[in-house]
C-alpha positions, 0 to 999 in steps of 0.5 A: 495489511494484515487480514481478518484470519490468521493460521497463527495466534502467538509469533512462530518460533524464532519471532520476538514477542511482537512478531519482529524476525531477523531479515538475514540478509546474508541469507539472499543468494545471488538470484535473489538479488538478481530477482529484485535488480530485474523487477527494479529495472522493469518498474523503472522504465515505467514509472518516471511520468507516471509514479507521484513526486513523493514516491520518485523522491522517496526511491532517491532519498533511500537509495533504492536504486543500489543493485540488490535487496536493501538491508533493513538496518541500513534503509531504516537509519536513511528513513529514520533520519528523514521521517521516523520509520524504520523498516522490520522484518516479519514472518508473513502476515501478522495478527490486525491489532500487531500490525497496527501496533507497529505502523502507530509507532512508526515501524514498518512490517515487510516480508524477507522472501522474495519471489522466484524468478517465474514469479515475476508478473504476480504473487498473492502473498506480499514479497520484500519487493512489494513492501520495500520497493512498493510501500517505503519509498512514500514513507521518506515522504513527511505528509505521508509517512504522518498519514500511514502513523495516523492510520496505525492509530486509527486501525486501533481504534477501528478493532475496538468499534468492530469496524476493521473491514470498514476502515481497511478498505481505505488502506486498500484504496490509497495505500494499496491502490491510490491515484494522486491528481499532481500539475501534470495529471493523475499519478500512482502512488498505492504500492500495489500499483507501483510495484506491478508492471502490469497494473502500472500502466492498467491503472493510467492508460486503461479506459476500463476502470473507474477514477474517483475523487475519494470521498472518505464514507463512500470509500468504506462501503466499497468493496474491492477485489485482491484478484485482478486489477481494480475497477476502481481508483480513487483519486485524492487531491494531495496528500497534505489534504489526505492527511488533513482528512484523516486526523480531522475527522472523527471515525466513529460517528462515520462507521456509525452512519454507513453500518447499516447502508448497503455496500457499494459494488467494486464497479459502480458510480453513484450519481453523487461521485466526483468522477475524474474518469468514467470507465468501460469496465471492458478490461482484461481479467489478468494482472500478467 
């Protein structure tokens, strides 16, 4: 999501009023398309057992699986049909109440670059990679692509309340970095872990990290870290019981109450967590 400083205060030149660039995907040269064929091919070996059945359904009902950068406008008239996003192009990272602007009216901002090809195992700034491949494929999903809307009009509300940091440490830990307990076990479905081959499998295999059921305050008094893997997942039950969460619950008596308590460390369990899994916190600090 956008973050809480910005180099820019009004669109760069070229942008629209609200931030919108043209893809140009004519634009992409043959390595970029290579590029992304290469990351698809490797997350595809990895995935199938391991991604939720929202996220797996979502990559078929897109046709993600076309060699090369999907065009926007072709991807946002698959999506539309399906849940009412569209997919739009920006020039990085957009100012907080501009992103949550968009994802309210069911738009979706992505990145047009891609990474080089030395760039393959991690890059700081989000790529076309990480918000198409990652993120859109959730939202072909009803429940979640309600979710993701509810969160735009949440993080409206939140800027108002002075309560962005606390709000933006749920996106962080569900769409970002989310685990979902399915019949079959606990599956990814946070972009951050779906588009990461390595995280991918630290996420499920690693005994290192922590794996807790998601409770909404606690959620917003831990902190997280954009440097290495994480060494917490939270876990939610199912996404209708995420959304049910999110529109049912008034934030603001919530951010009231844990304004004044002490932040939770990225590492600890408290003795009131649901844990799924308990980790060693023995985990290597590299995401290659």
């Amino acid at each position: 999501m956008a973050s809480e400083t910005h180099v820019l205060d009004r669109p760069p030149a070229g942008a629209n009023a609200d931030w919108t660039i043209p893809q140009r995907w004519d634009a992409y040269s043959a390595e970029d398309h290579a590029t992304w064929d290469t990351l698809y091919a490797r997350q595809m070996k990895l995935l199938p057992g391991r991604a939720s059945d929202a996220f797996l359904r979502g990559l078929d009902a897109l046709k993600l699986s076309e060699s090369g950068i999907p065009d926007f406008e072709e991807l946002s008239d698959r999506l539309e049909a399906l849940t009412g996003w569209r997919v739009v192009a920006v020039p990085g990272l957009v100012p907080d109440d501009v992103f949550f602007t968009h994802m309210a009216n069911r738009r979706f901002v992505a990145g047009n670059f891609i990474r080089r090809p030395d760039q393959l195992d991690y890059l700081q700034e989000p790529d076309v990679f990480h918000d198409v491949f990652g993120h859109v494929p959730m939202l072909a999903d009803p429940v979640f692509a309600d979710y993701l809307a509810a969160y735009g009009r949440g993080g409206l509300r939140a800027l108002e309340l002075g309560s962005l940091k606390q709000l933006a440490r749920l996106y962080w830990y569900t769409v970002e970095f989310g685990l979902v307990q399915e019949p079959e076990g606990l599956r990814i479905y946070g972009a951050g872990i779906v588009s990461s081959a390595s995280e991918t499998r630290f996420s499920l295999d690693d005994p290192s990290p922590n794996r807790i059921m998601l409770d909404l305050a606690r959620v917003m008094r831990t902190d997280y870290r954009i440097d290495d893997f994480q060494q917490t997942y939270f876990v939610i039950p199912s996404f209708d019981e995420l959304l049910r969460l999110t529109v049912e619950t008034d934030f603001a008596p919530v951010y009231e109450a844990i304004r004044e308590e002490q932040e939770i460390a990225v590492d600890e369990v408290l003795p009131k967590d649901d844990v799924v899994t308990e980790g060693t916190q023995h985990y290597a600090r590299s995401k290659a």
